[in-house]
ROVEX-893225 format. One record per residue (C-alpha): residue in three letters; x, z, y. Coordinates in pm, whole numbers, plus 50000, padded with zeros to 5 digits. Each point is the difference from the previous one (the first is absolute). Example, Ala and Ser with C-alpha at 12.3 -4.5 7.8 and 13.67 -1.06 7.14 Angstrom:
BEGIN
+------+-------+-------+-------+
| resn |  east |    up | north |
+------+-------+-------+-------+
|  ALA | 51230 | 50780 | 49550 |
|  SER | 50137 | 49934 | 50344 |
+------+-------+-------+-------+
end
This chain:
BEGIN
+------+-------+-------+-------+
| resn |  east |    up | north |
+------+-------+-------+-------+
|  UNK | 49514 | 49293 | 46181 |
|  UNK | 50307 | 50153 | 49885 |
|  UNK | 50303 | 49840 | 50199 |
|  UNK | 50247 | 50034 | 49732 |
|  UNK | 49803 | 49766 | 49730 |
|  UNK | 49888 | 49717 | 50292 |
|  UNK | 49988 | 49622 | 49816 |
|  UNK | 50195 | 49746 | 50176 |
|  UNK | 49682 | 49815 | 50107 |
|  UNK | 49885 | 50338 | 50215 |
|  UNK | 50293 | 50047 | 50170 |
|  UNK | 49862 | 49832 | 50301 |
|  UNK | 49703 | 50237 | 50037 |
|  UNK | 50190 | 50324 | 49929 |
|  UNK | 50284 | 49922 | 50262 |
|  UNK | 49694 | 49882 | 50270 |
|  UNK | 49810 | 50345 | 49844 |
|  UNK | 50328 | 50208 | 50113 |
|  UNK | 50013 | 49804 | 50348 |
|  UNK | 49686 | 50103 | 50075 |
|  UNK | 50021 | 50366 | 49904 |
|  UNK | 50266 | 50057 | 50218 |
|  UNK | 49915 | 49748 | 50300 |
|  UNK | 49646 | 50229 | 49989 |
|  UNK | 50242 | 50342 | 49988 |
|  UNK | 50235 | 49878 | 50230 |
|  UNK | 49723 | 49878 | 50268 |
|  UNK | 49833 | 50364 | 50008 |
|  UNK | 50343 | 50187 | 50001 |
|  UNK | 50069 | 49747 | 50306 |
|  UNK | 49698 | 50097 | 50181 |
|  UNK | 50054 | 50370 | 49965 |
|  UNK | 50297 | 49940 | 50201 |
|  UNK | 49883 | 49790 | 50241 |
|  UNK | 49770 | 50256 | 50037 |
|  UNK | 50248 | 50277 | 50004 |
|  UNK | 50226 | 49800 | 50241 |
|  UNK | 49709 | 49946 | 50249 |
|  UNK | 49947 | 50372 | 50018 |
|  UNK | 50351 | 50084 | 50066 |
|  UNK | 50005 | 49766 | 50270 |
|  UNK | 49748 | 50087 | 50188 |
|  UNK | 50097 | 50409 | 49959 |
|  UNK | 50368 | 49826 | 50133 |
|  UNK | 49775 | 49867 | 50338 |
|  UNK | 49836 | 50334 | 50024 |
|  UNK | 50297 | 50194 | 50022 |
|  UNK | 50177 | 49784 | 50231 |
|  UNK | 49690 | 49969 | 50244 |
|  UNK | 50015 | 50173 | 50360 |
|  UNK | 49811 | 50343 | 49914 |
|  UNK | 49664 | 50015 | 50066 |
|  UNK | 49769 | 49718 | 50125 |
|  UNK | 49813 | 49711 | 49812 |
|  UNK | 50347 | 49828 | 49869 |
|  UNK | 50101 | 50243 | 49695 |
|  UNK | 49596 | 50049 | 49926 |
|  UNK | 49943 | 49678 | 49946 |
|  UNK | 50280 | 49859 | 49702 |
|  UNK | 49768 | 49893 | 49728 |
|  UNK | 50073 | 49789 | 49690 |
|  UNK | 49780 | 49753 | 49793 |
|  UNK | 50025 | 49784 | 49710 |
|  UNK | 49933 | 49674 | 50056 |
|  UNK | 50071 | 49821 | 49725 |
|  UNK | 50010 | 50122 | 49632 |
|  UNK | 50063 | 49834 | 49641 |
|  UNK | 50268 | 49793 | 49850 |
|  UNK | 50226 | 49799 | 50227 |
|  UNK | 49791 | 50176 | 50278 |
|  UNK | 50033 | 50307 | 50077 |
|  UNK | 50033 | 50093 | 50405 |
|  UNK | 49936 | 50302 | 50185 |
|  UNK | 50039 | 49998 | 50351 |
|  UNK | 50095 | 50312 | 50287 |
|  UNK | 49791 | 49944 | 50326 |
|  UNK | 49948 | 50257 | 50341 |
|  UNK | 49652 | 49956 | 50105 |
|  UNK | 50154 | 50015 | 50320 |
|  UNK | 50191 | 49729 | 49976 |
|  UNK | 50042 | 49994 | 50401 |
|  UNK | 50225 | 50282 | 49977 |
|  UNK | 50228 | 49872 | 49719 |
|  UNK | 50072 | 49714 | 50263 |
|  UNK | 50041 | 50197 | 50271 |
|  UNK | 50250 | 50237 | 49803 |
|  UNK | 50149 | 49726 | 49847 |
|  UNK | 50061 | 49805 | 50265 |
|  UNK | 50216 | 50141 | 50321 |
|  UNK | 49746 | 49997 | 50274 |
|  UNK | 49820 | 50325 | 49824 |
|  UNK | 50072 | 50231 | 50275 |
|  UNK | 49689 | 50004 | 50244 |
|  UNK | 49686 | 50197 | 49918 |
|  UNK | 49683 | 49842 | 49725 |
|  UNK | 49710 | 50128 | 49975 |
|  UNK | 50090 | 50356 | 50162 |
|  UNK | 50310 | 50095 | 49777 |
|  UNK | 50355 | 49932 | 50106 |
|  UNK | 50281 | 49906 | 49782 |
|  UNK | 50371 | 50148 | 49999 |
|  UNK | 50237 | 49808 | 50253 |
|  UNK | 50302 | 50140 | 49833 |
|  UNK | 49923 | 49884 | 49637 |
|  UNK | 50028 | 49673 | 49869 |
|  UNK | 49770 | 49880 | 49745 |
|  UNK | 50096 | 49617 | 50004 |
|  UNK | 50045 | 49873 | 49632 |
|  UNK | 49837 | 50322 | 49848 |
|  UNK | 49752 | 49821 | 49851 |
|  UNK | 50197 | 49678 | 49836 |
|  UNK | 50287 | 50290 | 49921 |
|  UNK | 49799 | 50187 | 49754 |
|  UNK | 49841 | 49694 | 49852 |
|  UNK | 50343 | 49890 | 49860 |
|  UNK | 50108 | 50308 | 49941 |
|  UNK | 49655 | 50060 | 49748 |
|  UNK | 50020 | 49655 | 49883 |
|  UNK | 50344 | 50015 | 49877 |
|  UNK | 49880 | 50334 | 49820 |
|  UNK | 49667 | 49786 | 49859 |
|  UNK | 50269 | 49738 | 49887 |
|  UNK | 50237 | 50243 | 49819 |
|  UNK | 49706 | 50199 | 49803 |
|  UNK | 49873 | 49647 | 49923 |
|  UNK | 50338 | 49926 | 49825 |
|  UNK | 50052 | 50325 | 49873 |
|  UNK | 49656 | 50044 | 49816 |
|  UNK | 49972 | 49664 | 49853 |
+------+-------+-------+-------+
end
């Protein structure tokens, strides 16, 4: 259908056509950023892990959720034990045969590069649409 010769009486189903195009366009470009942002954070967590051990190893990412209106991905440790312990200021015994640094403090890490990653998600978001 050529838009510059539309009758009055399918106006309606050209605009809703358009809509949809770029709701569909707009809902993949989203999710290669969600995707995009999910991998940055979790290379963030890596690099600000204590070297060595389980902690850095085990940042992964998934998507959870995918499609218009939908789309979620979400960045887990499978060793979620030691996020807490990190995280929270009583990390400075021994677990599971690895010590952590006394002299470093890792409180807030976590929730620190969330915002700063979401408020990058958020401004690509605007940017790109």
């Amino acid at each position: 259908m050529d838009t510059r010769s539309i009758k009055p009486e399918d106006l309606e189903k050209a605009v809703m056509k358009a809509l949809g195009e770029y709701g569909d366009k707009a809902s993949e470009k989203i999710e290669e950023m969600c995707k995009g942002a999910a991998r940055a954070t979790r290379k963030d967590l890596k690099g600000s892990a204590p070297t060595g051990g389980d902690y850095a190893k085990g940042w992964s990412q998934r998507m959870v959720g995918s499609g218009a209106y939908k789309t979620t991905a979400v960045v887990f440790n499978r060793k979620y034990q030691l996020v807490h312990l990190l995280e929270n200021p009583h990390a400075t015994g021994r677990y599971k045969g690895g010590s952590y640094p006394k002299n470093v403090d890792y409180t807030g890490t976590v929730e620190r590069i969330e915002q700063k990653n979401v408020n990058e998600f958020y401004q690509e978001v605007l940017n790109k649409l």
